[in-house]
Every structure is written in C-alpha cells, then in structure tokens.
PDB file of N, CA, C and O in Angstrom:
ATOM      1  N   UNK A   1       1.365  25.486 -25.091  1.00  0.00           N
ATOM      2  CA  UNK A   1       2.746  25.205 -25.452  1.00  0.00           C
ATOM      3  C   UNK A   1       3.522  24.663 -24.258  1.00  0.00           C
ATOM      4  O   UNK A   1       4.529  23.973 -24.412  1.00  0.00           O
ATOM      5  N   UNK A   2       3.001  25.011 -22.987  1.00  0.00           N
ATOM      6  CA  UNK A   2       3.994  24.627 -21.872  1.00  0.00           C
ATOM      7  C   UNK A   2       4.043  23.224 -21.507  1.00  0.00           C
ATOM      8  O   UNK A   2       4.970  22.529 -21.091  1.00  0.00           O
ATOM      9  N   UNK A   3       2.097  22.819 -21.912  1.00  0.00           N
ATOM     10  CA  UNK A   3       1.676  21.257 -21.456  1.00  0.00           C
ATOM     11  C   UNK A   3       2.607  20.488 -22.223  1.00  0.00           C
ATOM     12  O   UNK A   3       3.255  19.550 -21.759  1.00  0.00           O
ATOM     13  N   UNK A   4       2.677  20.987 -23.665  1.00  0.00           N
ATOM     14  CA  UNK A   4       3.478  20.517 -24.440  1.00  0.00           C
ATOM     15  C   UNK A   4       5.094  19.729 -24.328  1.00  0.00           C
ATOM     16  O   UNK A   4       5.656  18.659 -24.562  1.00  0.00           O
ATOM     17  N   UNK A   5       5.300  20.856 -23.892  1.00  0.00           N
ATOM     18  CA  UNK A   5       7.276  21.055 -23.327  1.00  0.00           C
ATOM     19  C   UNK A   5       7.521  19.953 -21.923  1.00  0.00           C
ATOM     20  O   UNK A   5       8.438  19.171 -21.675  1.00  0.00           O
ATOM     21  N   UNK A   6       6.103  20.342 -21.077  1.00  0.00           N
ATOM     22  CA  UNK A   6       6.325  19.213 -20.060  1.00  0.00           C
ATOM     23  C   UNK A   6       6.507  18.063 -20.454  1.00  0.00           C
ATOM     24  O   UNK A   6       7.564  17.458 -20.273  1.00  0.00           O
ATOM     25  N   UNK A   7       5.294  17.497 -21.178  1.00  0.00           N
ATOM     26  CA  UNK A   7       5.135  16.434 -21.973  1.00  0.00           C
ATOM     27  C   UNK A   7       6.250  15.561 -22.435  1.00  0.00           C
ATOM     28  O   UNK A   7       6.391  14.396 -22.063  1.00  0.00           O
ATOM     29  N   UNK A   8       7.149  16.277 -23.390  1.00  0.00           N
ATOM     30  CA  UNK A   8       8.405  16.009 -24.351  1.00  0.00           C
ATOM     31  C   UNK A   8       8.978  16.072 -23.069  1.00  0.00           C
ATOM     32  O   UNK A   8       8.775  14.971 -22.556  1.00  0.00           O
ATOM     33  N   UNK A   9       9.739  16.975 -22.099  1.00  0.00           N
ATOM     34  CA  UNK A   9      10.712  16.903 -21.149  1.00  0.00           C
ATOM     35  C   UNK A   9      10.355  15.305 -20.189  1.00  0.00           C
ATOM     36  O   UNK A   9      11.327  14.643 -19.826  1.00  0.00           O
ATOM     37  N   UNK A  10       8.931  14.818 -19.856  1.00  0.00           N
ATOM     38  CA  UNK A  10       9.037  13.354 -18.857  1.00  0.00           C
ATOM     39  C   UNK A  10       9.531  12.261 -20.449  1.00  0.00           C
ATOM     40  O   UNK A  10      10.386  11.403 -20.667  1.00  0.00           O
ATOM     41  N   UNK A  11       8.908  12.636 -20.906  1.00  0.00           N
ATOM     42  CA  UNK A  11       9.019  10.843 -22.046  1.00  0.00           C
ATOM     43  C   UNK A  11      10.574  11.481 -22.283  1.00  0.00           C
ATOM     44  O   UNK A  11      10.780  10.850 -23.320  1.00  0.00           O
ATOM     45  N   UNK A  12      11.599  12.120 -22.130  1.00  0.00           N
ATOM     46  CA  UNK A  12      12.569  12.320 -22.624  1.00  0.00           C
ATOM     47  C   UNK A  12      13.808  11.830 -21.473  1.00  0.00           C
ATOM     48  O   UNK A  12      14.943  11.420 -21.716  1.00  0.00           O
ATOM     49  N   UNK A  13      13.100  12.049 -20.096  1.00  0.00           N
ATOM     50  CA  UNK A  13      13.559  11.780 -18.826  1.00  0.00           C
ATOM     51  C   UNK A  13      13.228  10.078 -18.825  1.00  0.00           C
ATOM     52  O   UNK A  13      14.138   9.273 -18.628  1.00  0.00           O
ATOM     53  N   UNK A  14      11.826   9.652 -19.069  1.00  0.00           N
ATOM     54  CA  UNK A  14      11.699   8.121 -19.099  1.00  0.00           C
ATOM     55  C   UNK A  14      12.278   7.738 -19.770  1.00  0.00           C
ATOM     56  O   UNK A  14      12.779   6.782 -19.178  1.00  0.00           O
ATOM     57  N   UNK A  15      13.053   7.772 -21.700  1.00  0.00           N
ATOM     58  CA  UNK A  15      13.321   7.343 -22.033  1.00  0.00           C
ATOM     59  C   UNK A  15      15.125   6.951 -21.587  1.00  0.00           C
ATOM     60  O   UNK A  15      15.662   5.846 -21.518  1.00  0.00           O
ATOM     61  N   UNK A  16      15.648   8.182 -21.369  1.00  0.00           N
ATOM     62  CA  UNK A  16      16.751   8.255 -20.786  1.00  0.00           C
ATOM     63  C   UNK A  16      17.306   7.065 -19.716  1.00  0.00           C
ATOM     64  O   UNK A  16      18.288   6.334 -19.852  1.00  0.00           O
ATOM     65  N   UNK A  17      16.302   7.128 -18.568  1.00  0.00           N
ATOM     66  CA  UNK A  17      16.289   6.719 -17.497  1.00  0.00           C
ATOM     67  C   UNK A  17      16.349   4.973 -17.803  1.00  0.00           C
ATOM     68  O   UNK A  17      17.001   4.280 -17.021  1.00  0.00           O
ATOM     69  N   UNK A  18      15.604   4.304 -19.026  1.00  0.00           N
ATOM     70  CA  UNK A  18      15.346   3.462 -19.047  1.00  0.00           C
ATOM     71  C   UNK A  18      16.727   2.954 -20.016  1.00  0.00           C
ATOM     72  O   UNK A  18      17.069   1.779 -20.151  1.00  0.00           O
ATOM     73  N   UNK A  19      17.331   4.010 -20.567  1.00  0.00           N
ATOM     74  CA  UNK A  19      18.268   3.340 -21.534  1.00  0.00           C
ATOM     75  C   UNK A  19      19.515   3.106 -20.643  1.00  0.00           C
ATOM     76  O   UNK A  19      20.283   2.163 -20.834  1.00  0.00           O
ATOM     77  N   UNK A  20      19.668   4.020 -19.663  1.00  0.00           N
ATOM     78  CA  UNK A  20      20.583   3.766 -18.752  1.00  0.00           C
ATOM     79  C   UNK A  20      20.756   2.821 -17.837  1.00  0.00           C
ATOM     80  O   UNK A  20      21.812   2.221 -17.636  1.00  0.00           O
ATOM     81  N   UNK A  21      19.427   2.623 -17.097  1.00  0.00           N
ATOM     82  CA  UNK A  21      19.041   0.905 -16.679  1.00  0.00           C
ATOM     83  C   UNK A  21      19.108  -0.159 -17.255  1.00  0.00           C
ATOM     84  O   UNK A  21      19.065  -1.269 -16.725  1.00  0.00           O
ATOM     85  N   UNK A  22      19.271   0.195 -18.897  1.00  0.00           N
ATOM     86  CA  UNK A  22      19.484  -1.752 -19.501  1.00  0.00           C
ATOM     87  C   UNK A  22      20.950  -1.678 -19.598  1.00  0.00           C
ATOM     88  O   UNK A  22      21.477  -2.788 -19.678  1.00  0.00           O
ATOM     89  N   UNK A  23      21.934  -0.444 -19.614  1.00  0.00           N
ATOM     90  CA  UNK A  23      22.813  -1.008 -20.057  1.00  0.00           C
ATOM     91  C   UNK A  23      23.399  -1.545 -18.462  1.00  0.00           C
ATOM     92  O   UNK A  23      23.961  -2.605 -18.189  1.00  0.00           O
ATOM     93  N   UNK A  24      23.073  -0.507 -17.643  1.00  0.00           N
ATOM     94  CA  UNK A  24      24.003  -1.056 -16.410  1.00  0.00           C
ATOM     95  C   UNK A  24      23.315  -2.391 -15.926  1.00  0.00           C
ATOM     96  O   UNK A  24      22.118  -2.636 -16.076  1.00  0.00           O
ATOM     97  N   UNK A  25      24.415  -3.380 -15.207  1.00  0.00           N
ATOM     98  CA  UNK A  25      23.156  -4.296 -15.059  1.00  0.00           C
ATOM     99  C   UNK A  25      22.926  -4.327 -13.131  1.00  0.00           C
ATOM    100  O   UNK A  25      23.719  -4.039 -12.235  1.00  0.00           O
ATOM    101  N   UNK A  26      22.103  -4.603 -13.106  1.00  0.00           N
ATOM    102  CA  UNK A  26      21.285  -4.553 -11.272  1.00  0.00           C
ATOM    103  C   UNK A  26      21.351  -3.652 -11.243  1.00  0.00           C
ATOM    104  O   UNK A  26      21.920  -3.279 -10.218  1.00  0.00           O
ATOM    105  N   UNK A  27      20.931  -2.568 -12.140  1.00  0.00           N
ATOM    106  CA  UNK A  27      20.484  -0.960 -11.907  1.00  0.00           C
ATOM    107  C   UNK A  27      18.631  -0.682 -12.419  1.00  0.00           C
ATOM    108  O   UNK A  27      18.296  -0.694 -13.603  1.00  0.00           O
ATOM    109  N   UNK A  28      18.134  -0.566 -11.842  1.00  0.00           N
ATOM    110  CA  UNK A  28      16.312  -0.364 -12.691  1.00  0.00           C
ATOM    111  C   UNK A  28      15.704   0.994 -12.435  1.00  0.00           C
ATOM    112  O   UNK A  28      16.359   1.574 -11.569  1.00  0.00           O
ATOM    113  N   UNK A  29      14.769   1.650 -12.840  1.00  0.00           N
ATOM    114  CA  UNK A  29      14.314   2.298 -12.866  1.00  0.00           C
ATOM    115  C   UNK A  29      12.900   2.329 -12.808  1.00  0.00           C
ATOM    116  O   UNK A  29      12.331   1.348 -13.287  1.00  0.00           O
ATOM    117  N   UNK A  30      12.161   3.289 -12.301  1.00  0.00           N
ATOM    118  CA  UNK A  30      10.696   3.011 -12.223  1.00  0.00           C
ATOM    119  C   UNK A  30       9.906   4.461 -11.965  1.00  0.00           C
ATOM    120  O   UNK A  30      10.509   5.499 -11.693  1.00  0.00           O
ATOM    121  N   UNK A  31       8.591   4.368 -12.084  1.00  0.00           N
ATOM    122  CA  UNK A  31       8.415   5.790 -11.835  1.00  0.00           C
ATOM    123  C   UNK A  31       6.765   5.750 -11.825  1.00  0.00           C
ATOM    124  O   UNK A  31       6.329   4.601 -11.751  1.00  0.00           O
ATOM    125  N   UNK A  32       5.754   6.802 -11.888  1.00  0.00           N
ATOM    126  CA  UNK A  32       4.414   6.797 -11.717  1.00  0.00           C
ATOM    127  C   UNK A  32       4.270   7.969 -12.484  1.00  0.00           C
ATOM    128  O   UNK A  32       5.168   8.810 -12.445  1.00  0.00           O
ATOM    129  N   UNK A  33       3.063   8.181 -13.316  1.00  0.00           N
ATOM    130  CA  UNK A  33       2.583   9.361 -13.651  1.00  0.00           C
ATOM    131  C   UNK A  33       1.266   9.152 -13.628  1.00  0.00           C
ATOM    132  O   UNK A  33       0.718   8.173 -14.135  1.00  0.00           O
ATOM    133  N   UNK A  34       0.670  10.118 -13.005  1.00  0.00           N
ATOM    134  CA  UNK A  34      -0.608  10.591 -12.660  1.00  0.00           C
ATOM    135  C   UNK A  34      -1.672  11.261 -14.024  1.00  0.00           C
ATOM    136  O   UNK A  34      -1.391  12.306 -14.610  1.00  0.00           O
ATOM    137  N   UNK A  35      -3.018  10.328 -14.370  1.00  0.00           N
ATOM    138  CA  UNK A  35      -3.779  10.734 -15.154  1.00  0.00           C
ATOM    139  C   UNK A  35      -4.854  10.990 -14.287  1.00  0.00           C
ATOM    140  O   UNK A  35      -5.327  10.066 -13.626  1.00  0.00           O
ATOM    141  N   UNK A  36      -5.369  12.321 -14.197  1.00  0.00           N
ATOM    142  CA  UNK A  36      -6.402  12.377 -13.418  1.00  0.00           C
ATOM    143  C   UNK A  36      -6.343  11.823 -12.038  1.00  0.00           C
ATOM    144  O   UNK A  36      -5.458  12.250 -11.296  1.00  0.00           O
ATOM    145  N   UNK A  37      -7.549  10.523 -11.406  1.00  0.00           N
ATOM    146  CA  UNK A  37      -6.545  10.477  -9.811  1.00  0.00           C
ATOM    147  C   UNK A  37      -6.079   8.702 -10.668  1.00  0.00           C
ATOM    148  O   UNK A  37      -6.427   7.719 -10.014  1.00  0.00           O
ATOM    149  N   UNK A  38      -5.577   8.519 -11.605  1.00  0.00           N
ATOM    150  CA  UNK A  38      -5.185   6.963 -11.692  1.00  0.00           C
ATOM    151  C   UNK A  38      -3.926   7.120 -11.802  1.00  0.00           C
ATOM    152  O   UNK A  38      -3.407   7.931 -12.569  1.00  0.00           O
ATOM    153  N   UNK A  39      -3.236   6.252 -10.941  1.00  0.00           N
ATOM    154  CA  UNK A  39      -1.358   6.242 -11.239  1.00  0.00           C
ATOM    155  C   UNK A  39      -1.031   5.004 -12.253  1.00  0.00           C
ATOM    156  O   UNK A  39      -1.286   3.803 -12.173  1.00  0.00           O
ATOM    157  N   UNK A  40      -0.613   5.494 -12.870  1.00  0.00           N
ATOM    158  CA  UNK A  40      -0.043   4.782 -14.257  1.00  0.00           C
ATOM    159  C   UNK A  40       1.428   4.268 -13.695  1.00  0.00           C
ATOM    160  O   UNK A  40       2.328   5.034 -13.348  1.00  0.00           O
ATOM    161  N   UNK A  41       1.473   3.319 -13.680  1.00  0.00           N
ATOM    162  CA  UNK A  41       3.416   3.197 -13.576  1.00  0.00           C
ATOM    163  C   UNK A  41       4.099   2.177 -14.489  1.00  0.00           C
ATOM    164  O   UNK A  41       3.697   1.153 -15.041  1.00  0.00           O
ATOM    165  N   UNK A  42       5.142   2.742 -14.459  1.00  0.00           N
ATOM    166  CA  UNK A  42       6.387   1.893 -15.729  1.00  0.00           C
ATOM    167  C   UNK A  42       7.449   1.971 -14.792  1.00  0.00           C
ATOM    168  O   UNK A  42       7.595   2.489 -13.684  1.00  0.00           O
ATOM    169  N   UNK A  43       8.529   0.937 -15.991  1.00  0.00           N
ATOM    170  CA  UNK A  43       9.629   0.539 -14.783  1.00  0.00           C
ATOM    171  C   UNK A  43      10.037   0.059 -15.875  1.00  0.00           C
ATOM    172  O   UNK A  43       9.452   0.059 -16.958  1.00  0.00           O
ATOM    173  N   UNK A  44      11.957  -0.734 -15.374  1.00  0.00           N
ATOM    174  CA  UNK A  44      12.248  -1.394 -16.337  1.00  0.00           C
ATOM    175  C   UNK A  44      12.376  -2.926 -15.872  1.00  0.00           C
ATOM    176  O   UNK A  44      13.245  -3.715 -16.242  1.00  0.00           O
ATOM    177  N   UNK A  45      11.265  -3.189 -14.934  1.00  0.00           N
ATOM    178  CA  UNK A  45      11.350  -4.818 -14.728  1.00  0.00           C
ATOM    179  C   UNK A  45       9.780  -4.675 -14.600  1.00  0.00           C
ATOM    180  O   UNK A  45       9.112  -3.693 -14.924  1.00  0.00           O
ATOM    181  N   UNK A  46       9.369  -5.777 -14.100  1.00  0.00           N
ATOM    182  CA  UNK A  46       7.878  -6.243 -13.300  1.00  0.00           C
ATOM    183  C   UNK A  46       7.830  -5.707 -11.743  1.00  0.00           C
ATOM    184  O   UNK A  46       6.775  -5.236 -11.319  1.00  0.00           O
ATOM    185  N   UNK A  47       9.208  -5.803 -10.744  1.00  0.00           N
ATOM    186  CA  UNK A  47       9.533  -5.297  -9.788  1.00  0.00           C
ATOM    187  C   UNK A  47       9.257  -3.742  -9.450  1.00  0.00           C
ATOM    188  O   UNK A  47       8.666  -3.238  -8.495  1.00  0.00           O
ATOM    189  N   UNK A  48       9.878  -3.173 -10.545  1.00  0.00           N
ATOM    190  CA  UNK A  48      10.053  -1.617 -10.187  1.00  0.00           C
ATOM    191  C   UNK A  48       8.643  -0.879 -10.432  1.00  0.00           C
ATOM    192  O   UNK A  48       8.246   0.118  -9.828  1.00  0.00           O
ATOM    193  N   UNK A  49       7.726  -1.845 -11.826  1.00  0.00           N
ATOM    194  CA  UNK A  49       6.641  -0.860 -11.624  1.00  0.00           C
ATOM    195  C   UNK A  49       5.491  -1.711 -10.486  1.00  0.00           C
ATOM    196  O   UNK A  49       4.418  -1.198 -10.169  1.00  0.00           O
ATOM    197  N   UNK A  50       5.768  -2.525 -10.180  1.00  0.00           N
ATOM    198  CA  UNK A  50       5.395  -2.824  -8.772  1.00  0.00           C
ATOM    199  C   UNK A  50       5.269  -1.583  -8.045  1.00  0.00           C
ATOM    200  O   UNK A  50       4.245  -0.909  -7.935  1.00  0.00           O
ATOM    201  N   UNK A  51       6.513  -1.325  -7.518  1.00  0.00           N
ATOM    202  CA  UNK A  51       6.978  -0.597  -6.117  1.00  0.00           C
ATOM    203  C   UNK A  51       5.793   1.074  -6.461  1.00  0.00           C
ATOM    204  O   UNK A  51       4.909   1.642  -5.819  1.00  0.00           O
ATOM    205  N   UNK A  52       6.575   1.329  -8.028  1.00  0.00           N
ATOM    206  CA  UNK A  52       6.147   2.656  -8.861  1.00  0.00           C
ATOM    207  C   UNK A  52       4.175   2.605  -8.502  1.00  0.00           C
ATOM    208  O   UNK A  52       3.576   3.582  -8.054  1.00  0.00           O
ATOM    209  N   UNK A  53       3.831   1.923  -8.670  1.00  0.00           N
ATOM    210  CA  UNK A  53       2.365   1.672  -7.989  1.00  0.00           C
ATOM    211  C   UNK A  53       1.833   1.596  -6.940  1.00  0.00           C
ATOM    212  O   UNK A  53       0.626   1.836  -6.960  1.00  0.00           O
ATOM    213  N   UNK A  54       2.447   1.249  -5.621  1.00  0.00           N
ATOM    214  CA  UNK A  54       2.510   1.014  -4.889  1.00  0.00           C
ATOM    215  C   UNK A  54       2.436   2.443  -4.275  1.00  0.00           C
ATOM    216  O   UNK A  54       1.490   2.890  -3.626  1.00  0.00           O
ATOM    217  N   UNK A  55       3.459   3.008  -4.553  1.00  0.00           N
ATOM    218  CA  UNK A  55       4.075   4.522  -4.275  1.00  0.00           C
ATOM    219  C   UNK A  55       3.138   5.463  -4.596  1.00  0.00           C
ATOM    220  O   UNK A  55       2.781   6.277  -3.744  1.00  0.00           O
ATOM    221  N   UNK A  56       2.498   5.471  -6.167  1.00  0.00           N
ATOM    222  CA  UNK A  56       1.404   5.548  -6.284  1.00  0.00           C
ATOM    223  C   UNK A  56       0.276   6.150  -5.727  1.00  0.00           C
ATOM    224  O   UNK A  56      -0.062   7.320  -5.541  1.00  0.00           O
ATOM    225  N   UNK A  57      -0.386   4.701  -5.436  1.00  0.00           N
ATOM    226  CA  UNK A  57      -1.294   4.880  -4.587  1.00  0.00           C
ATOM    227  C   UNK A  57      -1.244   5.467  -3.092  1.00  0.00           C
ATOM    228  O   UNK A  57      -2.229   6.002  -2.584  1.00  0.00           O
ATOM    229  N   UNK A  58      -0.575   5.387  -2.733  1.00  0.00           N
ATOM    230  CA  UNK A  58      -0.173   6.039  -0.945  1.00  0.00           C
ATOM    231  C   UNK A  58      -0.289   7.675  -1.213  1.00  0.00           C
ATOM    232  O   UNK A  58      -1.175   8.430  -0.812  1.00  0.00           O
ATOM    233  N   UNK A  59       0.812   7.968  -1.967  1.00  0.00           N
ATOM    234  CA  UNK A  59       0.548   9.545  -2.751  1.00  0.00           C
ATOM    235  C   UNK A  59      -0.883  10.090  -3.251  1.00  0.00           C
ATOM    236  O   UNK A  59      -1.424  11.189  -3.126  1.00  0.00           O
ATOM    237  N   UNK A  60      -1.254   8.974  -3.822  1.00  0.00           N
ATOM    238  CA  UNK A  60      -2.841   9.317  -3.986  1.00  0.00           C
ATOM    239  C   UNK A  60      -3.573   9.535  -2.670  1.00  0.00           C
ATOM    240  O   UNK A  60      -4.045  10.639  -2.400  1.00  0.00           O
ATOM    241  N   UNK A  61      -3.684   8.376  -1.756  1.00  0.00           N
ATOM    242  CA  UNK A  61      -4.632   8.502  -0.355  1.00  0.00           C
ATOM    243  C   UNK A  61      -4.254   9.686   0.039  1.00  0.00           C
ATOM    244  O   UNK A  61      -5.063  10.551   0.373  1.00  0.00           O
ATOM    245  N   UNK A  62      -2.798   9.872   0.042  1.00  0.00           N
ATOM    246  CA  UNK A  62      -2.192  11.303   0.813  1.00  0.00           C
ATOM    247  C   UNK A  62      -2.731  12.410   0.805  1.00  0.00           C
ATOM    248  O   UNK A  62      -3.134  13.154   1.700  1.00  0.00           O
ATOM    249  N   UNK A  63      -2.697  12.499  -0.887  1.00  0.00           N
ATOM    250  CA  UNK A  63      -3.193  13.890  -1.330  1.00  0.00           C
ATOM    251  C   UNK A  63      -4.662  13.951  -0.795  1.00  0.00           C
ATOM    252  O   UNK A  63      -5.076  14.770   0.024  1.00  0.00           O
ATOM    253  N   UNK A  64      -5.578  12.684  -1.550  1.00  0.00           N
ATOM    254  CA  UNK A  64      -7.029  12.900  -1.291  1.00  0.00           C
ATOM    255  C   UNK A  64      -7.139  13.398   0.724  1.00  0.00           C
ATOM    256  O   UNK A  64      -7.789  14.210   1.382  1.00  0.00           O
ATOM    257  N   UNK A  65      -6.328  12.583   0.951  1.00  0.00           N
ATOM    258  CA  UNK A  65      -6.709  12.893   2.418  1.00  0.00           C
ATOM    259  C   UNK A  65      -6.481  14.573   2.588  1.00  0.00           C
ATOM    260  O   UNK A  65      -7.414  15.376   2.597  1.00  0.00           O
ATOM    261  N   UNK A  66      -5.614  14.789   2.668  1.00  0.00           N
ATOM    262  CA  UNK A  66      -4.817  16.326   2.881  1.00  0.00           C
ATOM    263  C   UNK A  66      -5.764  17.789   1.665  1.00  0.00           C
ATOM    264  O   UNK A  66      -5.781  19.012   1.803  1.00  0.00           O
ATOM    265  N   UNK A  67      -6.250  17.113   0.852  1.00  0.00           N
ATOM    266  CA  UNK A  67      -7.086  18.277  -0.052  1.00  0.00           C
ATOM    267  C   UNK A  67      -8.100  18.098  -0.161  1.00  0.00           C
ATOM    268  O   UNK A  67      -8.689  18.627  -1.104  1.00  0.00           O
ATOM    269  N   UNK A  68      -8.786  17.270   0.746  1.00  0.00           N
ATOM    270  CA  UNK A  68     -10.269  17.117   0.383  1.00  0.00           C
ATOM    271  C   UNK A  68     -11.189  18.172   1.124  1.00  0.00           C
ATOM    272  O   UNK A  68     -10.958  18.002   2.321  1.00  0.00           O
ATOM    273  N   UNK A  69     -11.908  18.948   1.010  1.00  0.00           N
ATOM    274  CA  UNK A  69     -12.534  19.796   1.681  1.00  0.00           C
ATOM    275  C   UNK A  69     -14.325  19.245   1.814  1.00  0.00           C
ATOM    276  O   UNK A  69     -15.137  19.930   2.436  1.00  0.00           O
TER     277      UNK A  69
END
C-alpha cells in the first residue's frame, strides 16, 4: 500500500509541476526517476529533460561509486 501512495504522490507532483510550467511562460520543469539503475527523465521542453538526464546519470556514477562494495 505504501509503494502505492508513493506512486500516486510523484505522478501527482509531476503532473502539477508540469501544469504550472505551461501556464507561466519561461518557467520549465524537469525531473528524473530512477527504474532500477536507468534514469528515466521528463521535463516540459527537450531542454529540461536534457539537463534531468544529465543529472541523472552523475547521481547514478555517484551512488555506484559510494555503495559499491
């Protein structure tokens, strides 16, 4: 039930986030979510899920570096 609640609480935060970025304008939004070690990213241009990937991956090396035993 909790995976659940998380679940509904990001797509509720993305959707938000994204409705608020079209209306304002030169405002965007972007973000990454992690499946396993692949970063998925969305945005509300081509730009932002750029960066959102970008960001990504560095967070990824990070972690792998810092928890790998």
């Amino acid at each position: 039930m909790r995976i659940e609640l998380i679940f509904l609480g990001v797509a509720m935060i993305m959707v938000g986030a994204t409705l608020i970025a079209s209306e304002s304008a030169g405002v965007g939004v972007g973000g990454v979510i992690f499946i396993g070690p692949i970063p998925i990213g969305f945005g509300s241009s081509p730009e932002f899920v750029q960066y959102a990937l970008i960001f990504g991956i560095i967070i990824y090396l990070i972690s792998f570096i810092l928890l790998r035993k």
